[in-house]
C-alpha positions as CSV (number, residue, x, y, z in Angstrom):
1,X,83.3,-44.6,-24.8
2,X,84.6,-42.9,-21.8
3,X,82.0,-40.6,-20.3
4,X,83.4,-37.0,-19.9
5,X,84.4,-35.3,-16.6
6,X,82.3,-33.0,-14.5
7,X,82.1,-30.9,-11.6
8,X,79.4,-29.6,-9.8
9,X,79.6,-25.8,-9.2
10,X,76.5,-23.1,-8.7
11,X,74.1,-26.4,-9.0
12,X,75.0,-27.4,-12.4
13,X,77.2,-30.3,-14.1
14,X,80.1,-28.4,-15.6
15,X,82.3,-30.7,-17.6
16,X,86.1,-30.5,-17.1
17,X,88.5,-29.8,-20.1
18,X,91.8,-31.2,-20.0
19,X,95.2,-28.8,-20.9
20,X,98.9,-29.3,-21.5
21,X,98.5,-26.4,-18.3
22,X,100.3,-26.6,-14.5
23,X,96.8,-25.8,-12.8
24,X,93.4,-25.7,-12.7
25,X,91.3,-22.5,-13.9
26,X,87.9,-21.6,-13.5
27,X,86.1,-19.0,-15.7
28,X,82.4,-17.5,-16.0
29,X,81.3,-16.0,-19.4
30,X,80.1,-13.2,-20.4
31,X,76.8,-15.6,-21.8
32,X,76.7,-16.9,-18.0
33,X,78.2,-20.4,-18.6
34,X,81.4,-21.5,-16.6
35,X,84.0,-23.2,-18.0
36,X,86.5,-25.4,-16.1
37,X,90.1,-26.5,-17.5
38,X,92.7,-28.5,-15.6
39,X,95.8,-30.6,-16.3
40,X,96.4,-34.1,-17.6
41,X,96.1,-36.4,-14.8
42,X,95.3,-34.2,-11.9
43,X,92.8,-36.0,-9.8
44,X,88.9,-34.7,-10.4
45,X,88.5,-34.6,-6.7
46,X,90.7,-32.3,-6.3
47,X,88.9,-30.3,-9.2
48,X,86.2,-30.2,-7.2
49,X,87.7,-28.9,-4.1
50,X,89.0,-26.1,-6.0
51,X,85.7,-25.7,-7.3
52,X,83.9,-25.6,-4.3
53,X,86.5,-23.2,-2.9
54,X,85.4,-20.8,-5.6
55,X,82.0,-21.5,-4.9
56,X,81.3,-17.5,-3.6
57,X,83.1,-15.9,-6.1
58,X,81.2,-18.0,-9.3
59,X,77.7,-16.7,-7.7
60,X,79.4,-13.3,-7.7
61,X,80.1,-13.1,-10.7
62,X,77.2,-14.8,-12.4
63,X,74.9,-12.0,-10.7
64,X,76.9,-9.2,-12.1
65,X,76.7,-11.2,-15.4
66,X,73.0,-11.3,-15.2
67,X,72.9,-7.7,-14.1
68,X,74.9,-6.9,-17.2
69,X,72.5,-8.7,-19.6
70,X,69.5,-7.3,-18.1
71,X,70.7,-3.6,-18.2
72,X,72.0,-4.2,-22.1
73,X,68.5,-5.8,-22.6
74,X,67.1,-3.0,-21.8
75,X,69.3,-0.4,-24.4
76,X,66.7,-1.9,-27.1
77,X,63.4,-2.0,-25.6
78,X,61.2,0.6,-26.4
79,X,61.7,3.2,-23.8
80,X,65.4,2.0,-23.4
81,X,68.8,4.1,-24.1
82,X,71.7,3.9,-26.4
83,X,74.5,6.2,-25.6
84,X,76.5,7.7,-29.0
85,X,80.3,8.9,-28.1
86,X,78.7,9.2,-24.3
87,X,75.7,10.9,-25.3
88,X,72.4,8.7,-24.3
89,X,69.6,8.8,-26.8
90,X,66.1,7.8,-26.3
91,X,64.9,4.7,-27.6
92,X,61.3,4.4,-29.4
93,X,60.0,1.6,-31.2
94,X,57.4,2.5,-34.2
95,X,55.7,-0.5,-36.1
96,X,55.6,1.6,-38.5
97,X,57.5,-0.5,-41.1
98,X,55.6,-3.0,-44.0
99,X,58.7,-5.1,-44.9
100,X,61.9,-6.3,-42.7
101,X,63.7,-4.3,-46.0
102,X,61.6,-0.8,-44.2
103,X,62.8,-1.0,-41.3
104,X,65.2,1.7,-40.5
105,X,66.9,4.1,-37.5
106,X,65.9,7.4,-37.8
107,X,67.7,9.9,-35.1
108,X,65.4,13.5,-34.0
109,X,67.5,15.1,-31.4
110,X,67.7,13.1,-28.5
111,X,65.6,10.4,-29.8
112,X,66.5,7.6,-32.0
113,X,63.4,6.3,-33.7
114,X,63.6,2.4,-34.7
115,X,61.0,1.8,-37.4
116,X,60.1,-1.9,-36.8
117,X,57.6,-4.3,-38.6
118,X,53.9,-4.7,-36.7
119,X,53.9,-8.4,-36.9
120,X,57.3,-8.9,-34.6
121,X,56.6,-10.5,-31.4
122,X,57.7,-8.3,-28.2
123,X,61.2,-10.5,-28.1
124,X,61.5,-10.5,-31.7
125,X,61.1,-6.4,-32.0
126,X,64.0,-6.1,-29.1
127,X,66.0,-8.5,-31.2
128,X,65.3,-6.7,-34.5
129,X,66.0,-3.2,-32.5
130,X,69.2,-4.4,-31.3
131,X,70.3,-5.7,-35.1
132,X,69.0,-2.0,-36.6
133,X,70.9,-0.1,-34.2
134,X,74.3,-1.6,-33.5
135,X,74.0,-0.8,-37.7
136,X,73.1,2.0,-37.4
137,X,75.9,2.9,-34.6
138,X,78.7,1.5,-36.7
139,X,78.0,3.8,-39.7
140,X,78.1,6.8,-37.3
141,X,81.4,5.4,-36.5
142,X,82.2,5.0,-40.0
143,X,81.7,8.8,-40.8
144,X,83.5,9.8,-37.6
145,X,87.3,7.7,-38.2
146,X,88.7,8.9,-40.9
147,X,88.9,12.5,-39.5
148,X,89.9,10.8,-35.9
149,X,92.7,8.8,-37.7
150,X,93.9,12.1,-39.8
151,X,94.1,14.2,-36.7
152,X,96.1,11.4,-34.1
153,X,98.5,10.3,-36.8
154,X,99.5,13.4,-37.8
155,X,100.0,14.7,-33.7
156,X,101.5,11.4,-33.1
157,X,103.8,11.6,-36.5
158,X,102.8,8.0,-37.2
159,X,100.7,6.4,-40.0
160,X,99.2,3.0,-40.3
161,X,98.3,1.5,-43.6
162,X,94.0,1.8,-43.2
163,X,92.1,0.6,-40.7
164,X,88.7,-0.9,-40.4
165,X,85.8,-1.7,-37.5
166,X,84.8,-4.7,-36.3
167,X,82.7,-6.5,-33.2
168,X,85.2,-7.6,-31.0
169,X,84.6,-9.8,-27.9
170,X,87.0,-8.8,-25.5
171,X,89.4,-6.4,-26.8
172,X,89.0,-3.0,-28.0
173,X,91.7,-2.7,-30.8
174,X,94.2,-4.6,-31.9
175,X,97.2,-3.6,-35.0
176,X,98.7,-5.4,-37.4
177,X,102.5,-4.8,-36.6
178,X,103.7,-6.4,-40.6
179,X,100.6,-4.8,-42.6
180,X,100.5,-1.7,-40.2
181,X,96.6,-2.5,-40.5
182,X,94.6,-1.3,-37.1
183,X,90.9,-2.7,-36.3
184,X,88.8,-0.8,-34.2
185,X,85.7,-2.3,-31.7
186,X,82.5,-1.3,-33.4
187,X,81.5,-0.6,-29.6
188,X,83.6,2.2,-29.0
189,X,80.9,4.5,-31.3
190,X,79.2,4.3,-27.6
191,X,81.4,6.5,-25.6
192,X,82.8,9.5,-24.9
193,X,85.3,10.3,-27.9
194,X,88.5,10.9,-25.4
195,X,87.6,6.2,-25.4
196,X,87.7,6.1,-28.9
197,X,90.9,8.2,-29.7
198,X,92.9,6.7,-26.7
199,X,92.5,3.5,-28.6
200,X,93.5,4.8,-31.7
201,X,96.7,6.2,-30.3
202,X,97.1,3.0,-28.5
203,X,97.0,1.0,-31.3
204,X,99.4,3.6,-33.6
205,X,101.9,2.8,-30.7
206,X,102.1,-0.4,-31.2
207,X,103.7,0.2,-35.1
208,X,106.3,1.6,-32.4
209,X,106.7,-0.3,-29.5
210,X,104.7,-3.9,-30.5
211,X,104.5,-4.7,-26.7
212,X,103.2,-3.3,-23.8
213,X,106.2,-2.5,-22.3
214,X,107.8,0.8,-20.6
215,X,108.6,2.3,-23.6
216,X,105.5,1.2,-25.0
217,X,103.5,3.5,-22.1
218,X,106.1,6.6,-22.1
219,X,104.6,7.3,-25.6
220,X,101.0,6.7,-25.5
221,X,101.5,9.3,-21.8
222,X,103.3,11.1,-24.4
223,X,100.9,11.4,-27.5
224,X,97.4,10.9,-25.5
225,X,98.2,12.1,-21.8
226,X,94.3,11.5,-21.2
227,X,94.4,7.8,-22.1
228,X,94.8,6.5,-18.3
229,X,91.2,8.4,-17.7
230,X,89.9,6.8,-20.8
231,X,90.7,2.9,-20.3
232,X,89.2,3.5,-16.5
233,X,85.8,4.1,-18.4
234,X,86.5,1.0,-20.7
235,X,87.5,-1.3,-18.0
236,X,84.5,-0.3,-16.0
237,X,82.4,-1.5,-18.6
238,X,83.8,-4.2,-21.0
239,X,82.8,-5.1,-24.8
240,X,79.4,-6.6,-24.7
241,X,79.4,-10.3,-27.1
């Protein structure tokens, strides 16, 4: 069996996946690992070089990956902070609870209480936090779209046919163009509202205009004039995985 390609970049083996592409590309994930794809047949030496060319810019961006996951580490921790449409809250853990079943999110002004189990193990209780209150955030967003979707479709004068949350990885809506059906990031419950409604209007465009072209911009200008403001504060900080 032929033993699979590798490079060498940041001090690890990184294999090499092979594409019907016309170059090589390099990418770091979100989850810090690096992926490397090239075409049939180019020569791994020249892999390399390519690699080693992008040697500054992988250590870049693995430390402002590692930055990211240590800041988003610390929204659960007791002591931490969750933000809800742009407003932080307080984050305190009480093992409080006697069953996983008990445990709960419990919200007192500025404060969100997460009631955990006393046996968890320091990790474990930032895990289980993390679990409670991404819940927890979703049904706040739950509560807050239907009236969001009722005010922008009847400005905008355009009607999908439902729409529903999800966790998304790297985008932060996406529509349906045949079943008019628009999904919305779970994530955007965490910022300022003006985020959250320039997607939807975004995303009712598209049952408009399905690509991002001129036309496609004139109206969302049109029916959200703040949205250029909005995706500056979601490109700033992209959906966590």
């Amino acid at each position: 069996m032929r033993e699979p390609e590798t490079v060498r970049i940041a001090g690890t083996s990184v294999p090499v996946t092979r594409k019907r592409i016309r170059r090589v590309n390099l990418k770091v994930r979100a989850d810090a690992t690096i992926a490397v794809s090239a075409p049939y047949g180019y020569p791994l030496a020249k892999i390399q070089d390519f690699a080693d060319e992008k040697s500054d810019w992988v250590e870049q961006r693995l430390a402002r990956v590692a930055t990211i996951r240590d800041r988003e580490a610390g929204h659960w921790a007791d002591g931490g902070s969750v933000s809800l449409l742009g407003t932080p809250l307080h984050v305190t853990h009480v093992t409080d609870a006697p069953t996983k079943r008990a445990q709960s999110v419990e919200r007192e002004g500025e404060k969100l209480r997460i009631h955990l189990r006393a046996d968890l193990e320091a990790d474990e209780r930032d895990a289980e936090a993390r679990r409670l209150v991404e819940a927890w955030l979703k049904q706040q967003l739950a509560q807050i779209l239907p009236d969001v979707f009722e005010r922008l479709q009847d400005r905008c004068a355009i009607h999908c046919s439902g729409w529903r949350i999800r966790r998304m990885k790297t985008r932060w809506g996406s529509c349906n163009t045949k079943t008019r059906m628009i999904t919305i990031n779970a994530q955007l419950v965490e910022y300022p509202i003006e985020c959250l409604e320039s997607v939807v209007v975004h995303e009712l465009c598209h049952l408009l205009e399905p690509s991002h072209n001129a036309r496609f911009h004139r109206l969302l200008d049109a029916y959200y004039p703040r949205n250029r403001e909005a995706r500056r504060i979601l490109n700033a900080t992209p959906p966590r995985r």
